[in-house]
N, C-alpha and C positions, 0 to 999 in steps of 0.2 A: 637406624633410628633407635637403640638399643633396644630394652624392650617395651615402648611406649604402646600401648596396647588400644589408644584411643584416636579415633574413632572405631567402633566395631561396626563394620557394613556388610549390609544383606545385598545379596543381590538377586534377584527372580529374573531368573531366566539364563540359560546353556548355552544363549547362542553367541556371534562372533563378537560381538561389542560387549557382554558379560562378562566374557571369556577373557577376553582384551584386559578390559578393568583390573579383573580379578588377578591377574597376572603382576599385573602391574603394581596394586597394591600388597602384594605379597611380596614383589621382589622390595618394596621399599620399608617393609617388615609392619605394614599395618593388617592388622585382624579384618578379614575376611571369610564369606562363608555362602556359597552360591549354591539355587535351589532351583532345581530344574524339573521338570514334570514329566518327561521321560524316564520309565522305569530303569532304564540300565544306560551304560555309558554308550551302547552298540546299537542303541533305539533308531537313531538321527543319521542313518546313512543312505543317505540317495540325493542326489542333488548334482549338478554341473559345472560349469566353468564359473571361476568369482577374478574379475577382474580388479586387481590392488594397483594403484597408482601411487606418485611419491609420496602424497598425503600418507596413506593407508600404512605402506612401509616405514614412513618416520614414525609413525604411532608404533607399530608392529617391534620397530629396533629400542625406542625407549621402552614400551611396557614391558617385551619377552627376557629372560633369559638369555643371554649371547648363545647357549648350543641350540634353542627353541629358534629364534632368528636365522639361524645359517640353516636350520633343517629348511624352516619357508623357503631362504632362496633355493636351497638345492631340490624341492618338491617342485617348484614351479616349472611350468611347461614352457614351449617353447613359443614365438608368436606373437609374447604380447608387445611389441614396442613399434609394433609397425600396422597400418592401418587404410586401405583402402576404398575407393565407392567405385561403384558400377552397376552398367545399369541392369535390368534382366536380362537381356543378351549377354551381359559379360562384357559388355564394350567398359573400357577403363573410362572413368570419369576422374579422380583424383588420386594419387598414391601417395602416402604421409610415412617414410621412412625415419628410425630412430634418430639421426642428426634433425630431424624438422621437430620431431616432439619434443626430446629433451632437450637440446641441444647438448651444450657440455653438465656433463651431470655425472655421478660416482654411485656405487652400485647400491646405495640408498635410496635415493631418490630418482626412483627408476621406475619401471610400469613390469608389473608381472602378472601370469594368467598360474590359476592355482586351483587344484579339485576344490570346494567347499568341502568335502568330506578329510580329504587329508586337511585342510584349515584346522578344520573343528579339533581332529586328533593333535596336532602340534598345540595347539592354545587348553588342550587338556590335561597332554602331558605331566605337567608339572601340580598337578593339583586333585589330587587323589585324596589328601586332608579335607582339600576346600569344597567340593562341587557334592553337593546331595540329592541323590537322584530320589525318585518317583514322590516327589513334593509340589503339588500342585497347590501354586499360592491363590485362597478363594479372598482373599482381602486384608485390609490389617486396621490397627484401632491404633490412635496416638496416648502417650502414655501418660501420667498425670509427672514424672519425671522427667518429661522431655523423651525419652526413649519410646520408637517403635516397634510395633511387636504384630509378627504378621501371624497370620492363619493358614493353613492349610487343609486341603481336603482328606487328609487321613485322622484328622482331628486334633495333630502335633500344633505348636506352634516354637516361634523363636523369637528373640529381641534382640533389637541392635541400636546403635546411636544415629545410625543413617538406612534408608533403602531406598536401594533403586530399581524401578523399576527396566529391567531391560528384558521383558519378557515379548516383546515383535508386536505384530502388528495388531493382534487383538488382546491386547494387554489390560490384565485383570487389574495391574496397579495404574494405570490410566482411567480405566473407566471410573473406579474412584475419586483419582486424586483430581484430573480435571474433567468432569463430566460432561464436558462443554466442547471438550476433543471429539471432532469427526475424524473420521475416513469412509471417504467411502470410493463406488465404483467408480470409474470412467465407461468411455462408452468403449474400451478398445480391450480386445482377449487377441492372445498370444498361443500359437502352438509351438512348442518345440521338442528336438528328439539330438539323439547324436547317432552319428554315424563311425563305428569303432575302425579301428582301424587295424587291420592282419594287413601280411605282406600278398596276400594279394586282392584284397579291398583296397588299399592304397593304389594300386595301378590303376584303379577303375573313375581315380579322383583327377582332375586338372594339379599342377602343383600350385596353384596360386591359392587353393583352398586349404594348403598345409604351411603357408609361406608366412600369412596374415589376417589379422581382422577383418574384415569384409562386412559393407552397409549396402544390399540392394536397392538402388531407386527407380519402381517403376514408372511409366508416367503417371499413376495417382493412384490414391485408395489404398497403400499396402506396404509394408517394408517388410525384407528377413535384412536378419544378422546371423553371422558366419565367423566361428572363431575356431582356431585349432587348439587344441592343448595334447600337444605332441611330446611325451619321454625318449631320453636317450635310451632305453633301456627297460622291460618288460616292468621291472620293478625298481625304480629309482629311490623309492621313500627310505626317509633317515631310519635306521636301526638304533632301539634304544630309547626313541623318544618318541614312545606311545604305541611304536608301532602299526600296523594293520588293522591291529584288534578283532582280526577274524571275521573283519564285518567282510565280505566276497561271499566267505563258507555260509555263515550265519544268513545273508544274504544276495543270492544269487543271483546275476541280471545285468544286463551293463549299467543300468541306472542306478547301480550302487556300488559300482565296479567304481575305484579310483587307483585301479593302476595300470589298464592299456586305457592307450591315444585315442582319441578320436576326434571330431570335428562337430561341434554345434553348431546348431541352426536355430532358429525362430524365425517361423512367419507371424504378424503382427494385420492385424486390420480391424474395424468397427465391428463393432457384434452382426449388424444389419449387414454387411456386404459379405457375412461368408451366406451360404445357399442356405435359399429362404425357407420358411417353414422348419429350421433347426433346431433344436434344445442341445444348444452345445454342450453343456455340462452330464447330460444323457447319453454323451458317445463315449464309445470303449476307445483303448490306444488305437485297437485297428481303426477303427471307422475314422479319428481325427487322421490317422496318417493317409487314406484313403482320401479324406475329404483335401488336404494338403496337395497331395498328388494330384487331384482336378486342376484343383486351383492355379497350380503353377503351369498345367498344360503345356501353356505358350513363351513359357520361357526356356534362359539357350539347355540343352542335352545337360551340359558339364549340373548346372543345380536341379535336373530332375533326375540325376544320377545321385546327386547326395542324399536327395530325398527319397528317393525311391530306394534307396540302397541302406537305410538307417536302419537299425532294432527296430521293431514297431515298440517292443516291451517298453523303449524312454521316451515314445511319443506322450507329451505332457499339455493338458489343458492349464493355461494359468491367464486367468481374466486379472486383468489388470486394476490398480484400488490406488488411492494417494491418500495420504491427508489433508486435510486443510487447515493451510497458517492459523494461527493462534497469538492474538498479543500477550505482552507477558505477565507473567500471574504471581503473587504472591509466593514468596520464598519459601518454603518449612524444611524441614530434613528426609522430606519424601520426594526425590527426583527422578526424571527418568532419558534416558538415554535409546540411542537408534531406531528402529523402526516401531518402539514403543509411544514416540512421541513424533517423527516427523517421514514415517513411513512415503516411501518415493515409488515414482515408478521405474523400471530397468534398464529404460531407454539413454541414464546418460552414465550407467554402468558405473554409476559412484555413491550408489546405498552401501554399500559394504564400506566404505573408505569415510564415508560421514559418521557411519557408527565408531568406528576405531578413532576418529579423530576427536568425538567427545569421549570415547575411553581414555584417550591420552589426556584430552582437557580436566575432565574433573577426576583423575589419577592425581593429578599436577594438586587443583585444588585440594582434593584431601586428605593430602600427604604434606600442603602446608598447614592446614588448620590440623594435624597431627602432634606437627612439629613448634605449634604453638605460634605460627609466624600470621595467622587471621582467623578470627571464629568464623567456627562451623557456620554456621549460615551464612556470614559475609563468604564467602568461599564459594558454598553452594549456588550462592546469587550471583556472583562472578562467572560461574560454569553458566548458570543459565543465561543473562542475560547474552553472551557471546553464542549458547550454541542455538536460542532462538535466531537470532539472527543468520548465523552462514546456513544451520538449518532450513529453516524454511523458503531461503532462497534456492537453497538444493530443489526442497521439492517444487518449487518454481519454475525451476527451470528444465527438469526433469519430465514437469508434464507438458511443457511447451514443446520438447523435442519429439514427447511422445505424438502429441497431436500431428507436428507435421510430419513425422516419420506414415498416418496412416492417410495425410488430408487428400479430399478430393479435388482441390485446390490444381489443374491439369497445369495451367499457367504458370503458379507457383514452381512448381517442382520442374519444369522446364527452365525457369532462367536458374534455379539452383544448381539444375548438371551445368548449366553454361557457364555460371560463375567457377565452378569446379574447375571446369575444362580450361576456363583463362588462365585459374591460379595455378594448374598443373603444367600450361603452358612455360607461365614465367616463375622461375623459383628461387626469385628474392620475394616478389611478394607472397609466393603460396606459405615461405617458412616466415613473413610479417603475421599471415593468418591463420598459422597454425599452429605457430609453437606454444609448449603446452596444453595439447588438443590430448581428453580424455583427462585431464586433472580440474578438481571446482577450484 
């Protein structure tokens, strides 16, 4: 784009759909400049397994760099293309193997399991000019030139000819721009933890918990999800591009660990059905892994050995929040993107792949209205008007899996292992109703 320097975009916010953006606008040589609130680059390491689907990877291959792109694939673990249900005993209810999901498909558009911690360092890599740490945006003011110009809580500010807000789910440039934007809780909290994996904790596992995704269905009230994210090799990550960043040393734990294996879990159920009289958010790791351990009592040995058998130290409380839809609003040069604007819940593992896919959408847009081929704001209006819509169908449908992942519905969740169990039986029609299972 020679050196056409307009639009110049802010972005608020470090995480994966900023990061995305930012990438992307760089590699198409527009001015960019992301402001993150985290004091240093090594702040934001702990976190689990981020399931990328082919969505997520098209975005991922147009925004990155071709060496930042081949480090993801060769970061990713192993696991993600194949996908199971059963019930708490373990009894098989449906197996979804990669010919049912992708069918034919090329190593783009393909489904990967990925530390978020390694994510984060890959989509940083390259942007040591751009990304400005301990900048916490308190708001911004529109400019009598059309230009925006945000604020920050160290007292700095900055101008640009666009910003976006991709600052997550309590987003200072939301609460602003549409004040009309909810999120809020559901009734459903999530525990989860990983279980690492040495060679001889591995022995103490079933191999069906290292093989593939896994959705437990009990008869009602509750769901876990089980995923491995297994490396060939202690340390697999790309050399060169970003590296470790010392985050292990700087922070010690497996829960910040992203480079031995292990196996996630999340139990899921209504606030009211974990043991009454609780303040869950008043429990330390141990007590939620303790409380977990009850809970699953009477299910088969093989999942009270994952559980039982996990770090306490990655046992994680995470009460579950959505937003809610939004008709569409008025166009200006202050937009915003991922879970700043249609924050989902976890349950259909495609928050991360809706954020990157408005990275790649309005990359697209303002790399044309750069190149002079639509103005800014028609451009901007075209991002929006498209990602309201697949957006908040996400979160749509996001919160419907979540509810019957926890319903009490006994009946319900009976003819659904049955419908399983038919479609598992016959497998022209299990792959009619499955293929591309895990992509919106």
């Amino acid at each position: 784009m020679s050196d056409n320097k307009f639009p110049h975009v802010l972005v608020a916010g470090g995480g994966i759909g900023g990061l995305a953006l930012a990438n992307g606008l760089r590699k198409a040589g527009v001015s960019v400049a992301v402001y993150e609130r985290d004091r240093h680059r090594t702040d934001r390491v702990q976190g689990f397994r981020v399931h990328i689907n082919p969505t997520g990877s098209r975005a991922l291959h147009e925004l990155l760099p071709e060496p930042a792109y081949r480090a993801f694939i060769a970061s990713s673990g192993k696991g993600a293309t194949r996908f199971g249900f059963v019930t708490e005993q373990m009894k098989d209810l449906l197996n979804l193997d990669t010919e049912v999901i992708e069918g034919e498909h090329n190593e783009i558009d393909s489904h990967y399991g990925i530390s978020r911690i390694t994510l984060r360092q890959i989509l940083l890599a390259d942007l040591d000019t751009v990304v400005h740490y301990d900048k916490a945006i308190t708001g911004y003011a529109e400019l009598p030139d059309g230009r925006v110009e945000v604020n920050f809580a160290d007292g700095g500010s900055a101008v640009g000819d666009v910003l976006v807000g991709a600052d997550g789910g309590t987003s200072r440039v939301r609460a602003q721009r549409l004040p009309q934007a909810r999120r809020v809780a559901t009734s459903i909290v999530t525990v989860a933890g990983k279980f690492v994996l040495t060679d001889e904790s591995r022995r103490r596992l079933t191999p069906k918990f290292l093989a593939s995704a896994l959705a437990i269905m009990p008869p009602k009230g509750c769901g876990m999800f089980i995923a491995p994210h297994e490396f060939d090799q202690p340390d697999p990550h790309f050399s060169g591009i970003g590296g470790n960043d010392g985050a292990a040393a700087l922070a010690p734990g497996a829960l910040f660990d992203n480079t031995r294996s292990y196996v996630f879990w999340a139990y899921a159920a209504k606030r009211g059905d974990y043991p009454g009289g609780v303040e869950l958010e008043s429990l330390d790791t141990a007590q939620l892994h303790d409380m977990v351990n009850r809970l699953i009592a009477g299910w088969a040995p093989e999942l009270r050995e994952l559980v039982g058998g996990s770090d306490t130290d990655t046992v994680t409380l995470i009460p579950i929040r959505t937003s809610v839809p939004l008709p569409p609003w008025e166009t200006t040069n202050v937009t915003l993107l991922g879970d700043a604007i249609h924050s989902m819940t976890p349950f259909r593992g495609i928050g991360a792949n809706i954020a990157l896919r408005d990275a790649q959408l309005l990359c697209d847009k303002l790399v044309a209205a750069a190149n002079g081929e639509q103005p800014l704001l028609a451009a901007i209006h075209d991002y929006e008007a498209q990602m309201i819509e697949y957006g908040f169908a996400a979160v749509r449908d996001s919160l419907t899996a979540a509810e019957q992942t926890v319903s009490d519905n006994s009946v319900g969740r009976a003819i659904g292992r049955t419908v399983f169990r038919v479609a598992e039986a016959v497998p022209p029609l299990k792959r009619k109703m499955f293929a591309g299972f895990g992509s919106e």
